[in-house]
C-alpha positions, 0 to 999 in steps of 0.5 A: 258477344251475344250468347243463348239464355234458355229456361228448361223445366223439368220431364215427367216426374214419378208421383210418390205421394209418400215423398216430399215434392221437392225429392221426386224423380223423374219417371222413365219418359222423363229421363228418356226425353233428357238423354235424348236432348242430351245426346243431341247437339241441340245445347252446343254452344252451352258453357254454363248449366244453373239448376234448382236444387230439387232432385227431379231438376238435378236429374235433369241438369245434370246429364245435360252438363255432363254431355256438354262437358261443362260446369253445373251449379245448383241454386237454392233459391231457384226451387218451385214455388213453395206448396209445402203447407199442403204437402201433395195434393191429388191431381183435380185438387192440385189444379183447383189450388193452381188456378187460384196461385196464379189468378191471385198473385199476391193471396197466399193460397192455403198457405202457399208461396204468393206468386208475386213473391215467387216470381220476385224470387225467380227472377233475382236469382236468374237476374245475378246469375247472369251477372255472374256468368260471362260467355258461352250460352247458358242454360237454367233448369227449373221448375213449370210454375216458377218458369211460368212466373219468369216468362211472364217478367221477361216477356211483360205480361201479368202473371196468368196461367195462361202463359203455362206450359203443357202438362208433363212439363219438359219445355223451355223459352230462349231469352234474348241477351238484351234484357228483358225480351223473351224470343218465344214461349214455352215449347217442348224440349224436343223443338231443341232438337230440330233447331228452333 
């Protein structure tokens, strides 16, 4: 029976250099742009919600499974790339060190996670929760930069930052169930709604 995989990153997030990275929450945008895909009927269909465990991911997985009425379960390993030997860094700084993370894949920048490393993560654990999961769409909810890493897999291409998505994130790819075939890149969450 073929099913719907999509992978979501989350909205717009409330930057709090005080905070670790991984506890930001969404800001009001963010959250706007989830309850409105929530109180669509863009997701029908939709049995299983897999989120990352990071709170800005949580926030966004979990109105969505709720207004499907359906299970949620939260993977650690589907976390965003590990940025935490620089902690935050301000926004020109944090693009600089971006640009490099995904032009050198296999060069750990300023300590960070390789993105080789990070997309073989990525991709093992949506790989067995796949395997885990039968019937019933599925949708992940994640992260932009581990996202960027999953398409580039599914979709054959190396790993370049020019297969990331917009800024302020809230954007998704739909996977086909025949492995290995991504169906479209990035786009914004709100193309859901219009059927796309």
């Amino acid at each position: 029976m073929s099913r719907t995989v999509r992978y979501l990153s989350h909205p717009q997030v409330l930057i709090d250099p005080a905070r670790d990275v991984r506890n930001w929450s969404l800001n009001d945008e963010g959250r706007r742009r989830v309850n409105a895909l929530a109180q669509s009927a863009a997701l029908n269909g939709t049995t299983m919600v897999i989120s990352s465990a990071e709170t800005k991911a949580v926030e966004t997985a979990t109105p969505l499974a709720r207004a499907l009425r359906c299970d949620m379960i939260i993977r650690d390993l589907m976390h965003e790339n590990d940025r935490s030997s620089t902690g935050f860094l301000p926004p020109d700084e944090f693009e600089r060190v971006a640009d490099r993370f995904f032009a050198f894949p296999d060069d750990s920048v300023r300590g960070w996670e390789t993105a080789r490393a990070a997309q073989t993560r990525i991709v093992a654990e949506v790989t067995q929760c796949l395997r885990d999961v039968t019937g019933g769409d599925v949708l992940f909810v994640g992260h932009g930069g581990v996202g960027t890493l999953l398409y580039c897999h599914i979709a054959g291409l190396p790993i370049s930052r020019d297969h990331d998505h917009p800024p302020g994130g809230g954007c998704f790819f739909t996977v086909s169930d025949d492995p290995g075939k991504a169906c479209h890149p990035w786009r914004p969450m709100e193309e859901m709604q219009s059927g796309f």
